[in-house]
C-alpha positions, 0 to 999 in steps of 0.5 A, spaced: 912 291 440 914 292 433 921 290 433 919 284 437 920 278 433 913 275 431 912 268 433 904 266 431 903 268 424 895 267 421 895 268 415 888 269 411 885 264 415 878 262 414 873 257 418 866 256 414 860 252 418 853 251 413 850 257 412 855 261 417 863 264 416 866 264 422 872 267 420 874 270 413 881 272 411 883 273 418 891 276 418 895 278 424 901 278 427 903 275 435 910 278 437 914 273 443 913 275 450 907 280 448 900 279 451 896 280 445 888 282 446 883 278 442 877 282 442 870 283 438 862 282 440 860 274 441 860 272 434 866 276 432 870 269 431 874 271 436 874 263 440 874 261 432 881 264 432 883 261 437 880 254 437 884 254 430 891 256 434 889 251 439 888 245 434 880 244 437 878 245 429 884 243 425 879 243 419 880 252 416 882 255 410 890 259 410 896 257 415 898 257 422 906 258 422 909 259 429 916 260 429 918 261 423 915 253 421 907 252 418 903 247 422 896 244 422 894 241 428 890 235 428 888 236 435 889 240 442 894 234 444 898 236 437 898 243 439 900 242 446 907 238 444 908 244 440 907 248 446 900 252 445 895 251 451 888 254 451 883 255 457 876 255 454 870 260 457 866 254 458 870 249 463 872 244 460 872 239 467 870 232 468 866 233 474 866 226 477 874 226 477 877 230 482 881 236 481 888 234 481 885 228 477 882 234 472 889 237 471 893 231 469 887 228 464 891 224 459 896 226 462 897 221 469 903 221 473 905 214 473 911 210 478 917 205 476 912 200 476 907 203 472 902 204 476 898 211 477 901 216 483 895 219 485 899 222 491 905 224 486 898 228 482 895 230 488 903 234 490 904 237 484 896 239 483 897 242 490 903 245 487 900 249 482 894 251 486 898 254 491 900 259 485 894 261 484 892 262 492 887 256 492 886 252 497 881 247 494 884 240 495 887 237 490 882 231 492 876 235 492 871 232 486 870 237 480 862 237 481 862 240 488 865 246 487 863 253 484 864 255 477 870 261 480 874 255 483 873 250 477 875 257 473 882 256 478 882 249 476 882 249 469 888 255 469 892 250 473 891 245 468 893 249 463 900 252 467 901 244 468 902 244 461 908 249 461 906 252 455 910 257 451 904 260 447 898 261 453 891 262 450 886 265 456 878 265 453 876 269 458 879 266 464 876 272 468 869 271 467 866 266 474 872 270 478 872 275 484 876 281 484 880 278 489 881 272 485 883 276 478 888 280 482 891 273 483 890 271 476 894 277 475 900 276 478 900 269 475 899 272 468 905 277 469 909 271 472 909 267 466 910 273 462 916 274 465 918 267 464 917 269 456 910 265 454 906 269 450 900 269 452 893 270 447 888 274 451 880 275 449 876 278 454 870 283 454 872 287 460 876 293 457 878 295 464 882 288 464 884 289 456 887 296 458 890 293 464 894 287 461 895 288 454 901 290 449 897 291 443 889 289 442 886 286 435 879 288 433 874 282 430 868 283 427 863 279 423 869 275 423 874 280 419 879 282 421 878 290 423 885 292 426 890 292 431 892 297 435 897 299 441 894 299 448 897 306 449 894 309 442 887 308 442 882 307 447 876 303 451 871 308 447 875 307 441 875 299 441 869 299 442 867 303 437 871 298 433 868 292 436 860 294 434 860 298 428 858 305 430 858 309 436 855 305 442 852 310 447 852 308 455 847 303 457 842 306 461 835 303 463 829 307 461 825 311 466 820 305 469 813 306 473 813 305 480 813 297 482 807 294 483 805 289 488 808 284 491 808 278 488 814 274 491 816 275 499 822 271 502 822 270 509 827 268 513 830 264 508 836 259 511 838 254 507 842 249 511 849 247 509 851 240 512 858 238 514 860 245 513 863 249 519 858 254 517 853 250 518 849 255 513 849 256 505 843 262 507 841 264 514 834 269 515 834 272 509 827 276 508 825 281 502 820 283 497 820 283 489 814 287 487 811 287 479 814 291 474 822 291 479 829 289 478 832 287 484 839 286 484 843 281 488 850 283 489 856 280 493 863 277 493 864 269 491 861 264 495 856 269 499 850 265 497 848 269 491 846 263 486 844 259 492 839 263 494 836 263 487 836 256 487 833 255 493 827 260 491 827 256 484 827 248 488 833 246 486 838 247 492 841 240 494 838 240 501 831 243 503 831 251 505 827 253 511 823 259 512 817 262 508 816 264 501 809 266 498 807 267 491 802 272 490 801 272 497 800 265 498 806 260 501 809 256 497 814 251 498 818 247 491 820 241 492 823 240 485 824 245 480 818 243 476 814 245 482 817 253 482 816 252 474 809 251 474 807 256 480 810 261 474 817 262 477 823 260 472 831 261 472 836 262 468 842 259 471 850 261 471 852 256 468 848 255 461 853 250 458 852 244 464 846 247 466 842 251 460 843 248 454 842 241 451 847 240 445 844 235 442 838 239 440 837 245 436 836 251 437 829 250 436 828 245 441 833 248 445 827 254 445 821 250 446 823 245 450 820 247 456 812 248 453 812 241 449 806 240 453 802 246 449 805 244 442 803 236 443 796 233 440 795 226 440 802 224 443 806 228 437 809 236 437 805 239 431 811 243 427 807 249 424 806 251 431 813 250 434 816 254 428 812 259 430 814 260 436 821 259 435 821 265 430 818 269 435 822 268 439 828 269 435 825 275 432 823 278 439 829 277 442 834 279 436 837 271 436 842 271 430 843 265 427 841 262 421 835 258 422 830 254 428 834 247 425 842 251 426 845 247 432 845 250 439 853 249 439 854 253 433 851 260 436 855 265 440 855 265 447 850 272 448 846 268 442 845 261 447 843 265 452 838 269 448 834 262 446 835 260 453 832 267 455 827 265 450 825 259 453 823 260 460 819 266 457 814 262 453 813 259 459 810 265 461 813 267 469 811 272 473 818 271 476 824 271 473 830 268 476 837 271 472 844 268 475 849 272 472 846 272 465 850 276 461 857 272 464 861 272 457 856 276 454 860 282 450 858 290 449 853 289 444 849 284 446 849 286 453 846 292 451 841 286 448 840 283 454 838 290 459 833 292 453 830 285 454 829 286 461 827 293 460 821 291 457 819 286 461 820 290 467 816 295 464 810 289 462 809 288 470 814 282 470 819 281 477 825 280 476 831 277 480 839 279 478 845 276 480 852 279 477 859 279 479 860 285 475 857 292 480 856 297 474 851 292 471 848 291 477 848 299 478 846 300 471 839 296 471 837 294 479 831 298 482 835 296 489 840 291 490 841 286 495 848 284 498 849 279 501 855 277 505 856 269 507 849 267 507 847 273 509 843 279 508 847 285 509 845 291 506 839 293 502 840 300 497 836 304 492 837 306 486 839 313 489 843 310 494 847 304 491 853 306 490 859 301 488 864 303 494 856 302 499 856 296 497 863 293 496 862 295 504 857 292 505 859 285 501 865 285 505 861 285 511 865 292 514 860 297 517 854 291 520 848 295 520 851 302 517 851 298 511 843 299 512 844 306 512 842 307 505 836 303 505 830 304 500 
């Protein structure tokens, strides 16, 4: 792209927050049409950078010039008339509002007499829906869909806008593999229409995939700008982290122990859905010191079993669960918490973290009742407990009193980690946990759960990426619209196995590799 013309210039741009630089002296050049690779750890300052284009942070040192004119947005509408949009990693949705209502937020389609067209809405969101392959309703409500869709809608939203300068923060992480071929062919629509698109992701397949030139951040300095075709994952990576970073590999465990949770014959009824069911007689085990994975495409029912074995489904399930033997039955979340089950759910930032708190009572939320005496929280023993907890967990952040929504995404999910560990579970419930998670502090997040399954702890994974799953399961689960369709060993799991087994093609062959 060296004879391209360059059509975004950041010259030395710095973002300053108490006690924290987020970015420092960054420079780089974006070319027009090109699809420019944005990477670097959770921390980097890669969501800074863009927040800067974007107009969400109008406040930072250095200049922003695009197209040859030097700007400074006063806000994401700013940016947007001058062409630039972004899709944020976490949604930025209103869920009582419907999806077509979502897309044109601000933007309402009036008729001649000024009234709201919501049937001139609903064509256009159905339009633009239908680019991505997705057959949600424009009427549906935002709330009831699952993080993939509303990822599909938060894309629509941006390609309403037109933009000639596209910013996706990565747009691929709630996808499946079907729903990211499709965003692949939207994105080389675009690029043929001549917008630039700004790309930052964690996933270098889908980096060295897409992009035309790849800019490496860390610590929030500008570490280099490199041709796709020149350089290579173990490269970036390598540039990304600071050092060589070995493979991640679990430690050699101990044989499980006994079991401490059994599902038997989970269902969970689904009403006024054709299928009837989110979850049918699903039946397993998780032993004292194992990690069992839970794979299987969008909407197979992965996050749905976790919530039903967690008491947060939105109907009852049905079947037995026992607990140490004992049968048990939460009615609310409240419920599995005191039994000694906790979840950390796939959506940390509507589900997981309270924005208004800090990240000292972000973490010790969940054991106010043992720091409480007289009706008040003793402060001397709450800071112990955060300091710990940031110690063990490796959290960076300046202090317990940093605001929770200055941390990293990896960071947040420490804290969130950390704060159902200080209840001290038995079962430990992980809904995609590492879900815009970068190298390193996955690498951070595999230890973590190494150490707990070595301590006895059972843990329960989902995740949408097979590899991880591969990588740190005793044996995994798949399941295949509600149901259980293929269980795998360490020895016998295999990503064509269980992709097999995800799309339901072989019935019981896909038992076949059965622990």
């Amino acid at each position: 792209m060296a004879d391209t013309p360059a059509l975004v210039e950041l010259r030395r741009l710095t973002k300053r927050y108490p006690g924290v630089v987020a970015l420092e002296d960054v420079s780089l050049t974006i070319a027009r049409g090109e699809l420019h690779a944005i990477v670097g750890e959770n921390g980097a300052g890669k969501s800074t950078l863009m927040k800067i284009v974007s107009g969400v942070i109008p406040d930072y040192e250095g200049e922003l010039v695009i197209a040859g004119v030097g700007r400074r947005f006063a806000g994401t509408r700013d940016a947007e008339r001058a062409g630039v949009s972004i899709i944020h990693q976490e949604l930025n949705l209103v869920g009582p509002l419907s999806v077509a209502a979502n897309i044109f937020l601000g933007r309402e389609l009036r008729n001649r007499f000024g009234l709201l067209d919501e049937r001139a809405m609903h064509r256009a969101a159905t339009r633009l829906l239908a680019e991505l392959d997705c057959q949600v309703p424009a009427e549906r409500l935002v709330g009831e869909l699952r993080v993939g869709d509303q990822q599909l809608v938060e894309i629509a939203k941006a390609l309403s806008l037109e933009a000639s300068i596209l910013i996706m923060d990565e747009p691929t992480s709630a996808l499946t593999e079907a729903e990211v071929e499709r965003l692949d062919r939207v994105i080389a629509r675009l690029r043929a229409r001549g917008v630039t698109i700004l790309y930052i992701s964690h996933k270098m397949d889908e980096v060295f995939r897409l992009a035309d030139r790849i800019t490496v951040l860390r610590d929030g300095m500008f570490i280099r700008t490199l041709e796709r075709q020149a350089t290579s994952p173990q490269e970036i990576t390598r540039l990304m982290v600071g050092r060589e970073l070995a493979q991640s590999q679990t430690q050699a465990r101990q044989p499980p122990g006994r079991v401490v949770l059994e599902v038997q014959n989970l269902s969970l009824p689904w009403s006024g859905h054709a299928r009837g069911w989110r979850l049918r007689e699903i039946s397993f085990q998780l032993r004292a010191g194992e990690i069992v994975g839970i794979a299987g495409l969008m909407g197979a029912g992965r996050t749905e079993l976790l919530e039903a074995l967690f008491g947060a489904s939105p109907e009852p399930p049905q079947g037995r669960l026992l607990l140490d033997g004992a049968e048990v039955r939460f009615r609310e979340p409240a419920e599995a918490k005191r039994a000694g089950v906790a979840l950390v759910t796939e959506d940390r930032a509507r589900l997981g973290l309270f924005k208004q708190m800090n990240v000292a009572e972000n973490s010790t939320l969940g054991v106010l009742a043992t720091l409480t005496r007289a009706g008040c929280i003793q402060p001397r023993a709450e800071q112990q407990l955060v300091t710990e907890t940031i110690q063990r967990l490796g959290v960076r952040t300046p202090g317990g009193a940093a605001a929770i929504t200055g941390l990293s995404g990896g960071n947040q999910q420490k804290v969130i980690l950390g704060r159902w560990l200080l209840t001290r579970p038995k079962v430990l419930l992980l809904d995609d946990p590492t879900r815009g998670v970068d190298v390193g502090a996955k690498a951070d997040l595999y230890q973590i759960m190494d150490e707990l399954c070595a301590a006895g702890m059972a843990i329960l994974v989902t995740s949408s990426e097979l590899p991880e799953l591969l990588a740190v399961s005793d044996r995994i689960l798949v399941l295949c619209e509600g149901r259980l369709t293929g269980e795998f060993s360490r020895a016998t799991a295999t990503q064509e196995a269980i992709m097999e087994a995800a799309t339901a093609r072989g019935g019981a062959g896909a038992g076949a590799g059965r622990a």
